[in-house]
C-alpha positions in Angstrom: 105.1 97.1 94.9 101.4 96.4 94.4 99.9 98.2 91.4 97.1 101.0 92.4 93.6 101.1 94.3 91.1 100.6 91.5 88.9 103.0 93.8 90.9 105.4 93.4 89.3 108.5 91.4 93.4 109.5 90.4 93.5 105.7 88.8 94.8 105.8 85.3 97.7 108.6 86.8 98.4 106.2 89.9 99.0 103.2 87.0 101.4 105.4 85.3 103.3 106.4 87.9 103.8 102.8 89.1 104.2 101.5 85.3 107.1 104.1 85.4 108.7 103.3 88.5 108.1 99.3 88.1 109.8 100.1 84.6 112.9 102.0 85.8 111.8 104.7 83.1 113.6 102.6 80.2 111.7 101.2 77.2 110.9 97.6 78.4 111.1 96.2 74.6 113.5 93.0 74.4 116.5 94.2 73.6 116.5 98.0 73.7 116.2 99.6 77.3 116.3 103.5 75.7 115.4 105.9 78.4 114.5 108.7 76.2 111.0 110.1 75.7 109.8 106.6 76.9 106.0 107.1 77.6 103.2 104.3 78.9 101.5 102.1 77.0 98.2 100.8 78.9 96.0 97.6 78.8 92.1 99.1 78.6 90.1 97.2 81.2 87.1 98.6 80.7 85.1 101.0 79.4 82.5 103.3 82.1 78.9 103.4 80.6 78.8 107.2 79.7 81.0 107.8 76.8 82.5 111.2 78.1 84.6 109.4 80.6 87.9 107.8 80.6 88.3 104.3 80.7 90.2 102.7 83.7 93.9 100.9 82.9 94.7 97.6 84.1 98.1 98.0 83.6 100.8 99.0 80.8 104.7 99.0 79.9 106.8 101.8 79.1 108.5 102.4 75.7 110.3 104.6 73.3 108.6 106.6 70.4 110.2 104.1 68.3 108.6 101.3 69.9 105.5 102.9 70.4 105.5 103.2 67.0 105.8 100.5 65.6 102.9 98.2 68.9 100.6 101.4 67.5 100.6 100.5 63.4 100.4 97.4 64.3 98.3 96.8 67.5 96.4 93.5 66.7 99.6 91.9 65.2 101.3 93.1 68.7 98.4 92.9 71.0 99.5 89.5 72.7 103.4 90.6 72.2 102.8 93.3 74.7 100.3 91.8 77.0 102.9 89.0 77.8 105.4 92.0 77.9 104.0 93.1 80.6 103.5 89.9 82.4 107.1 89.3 82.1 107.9 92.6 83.7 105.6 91.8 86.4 107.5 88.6 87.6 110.5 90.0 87.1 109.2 92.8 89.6 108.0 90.1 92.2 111.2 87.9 91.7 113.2 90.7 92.6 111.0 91.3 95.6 111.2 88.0 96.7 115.1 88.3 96.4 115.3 90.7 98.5 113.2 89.6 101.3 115.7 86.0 101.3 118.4 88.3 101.4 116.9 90.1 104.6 115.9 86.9 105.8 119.9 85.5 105.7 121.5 88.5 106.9 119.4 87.8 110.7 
């Protein structure tokens, strides 16, 4: 599952409805998996020249309010926490992928 057309004038809601559904709707901090009130957190990838408009996501990771809280108070400290986060879920994504299409492949 590729993430979203950058083209796309709908981006930011495409990246959280694939963050979502990459995520299984469960707060992806180590350890916790909580499906309640889990929301996205996104990675800014930059920022449109005008100020009135809204900055495209590169990607993101869903938690709970609780640990939404605490990547918020302390986003430089957890900054590089969550981007490799994220990378993690990512390969975990494409290694299930992969497992699947060897799967298909023995079965024929």
């Amino acid at each position: 599952m590729p993430p979203p057309n950058k083209n796309n004038p709908a981006h930011n809601e495409d990246i959280r409805k694939y963050v979502l559904k990459r995520d299984k709707m469960s707060c992806q901090w180590p350890g916790c998996g909580s499906s309640m009130n889990i929301d996205v957190l996104f990675l800014l990838e930059a920022e449109h020249g005008e100020t009135d408009e809204k900055p495209y996501y590169n990607n993101g990771v869903t938690l709970c309010p609780k640990h939404m809280e605490i990547v918020n108070l302390h986003d430089k400290a957890f900054g590089p926490l969550i981007f490799d986060l994220i990378q993690l879920v990512e390969f975990e994504n494409d290694l299930h992928a992969t497992e699947m299409m060897y799967k298909e492949i023995l079965k024929s």
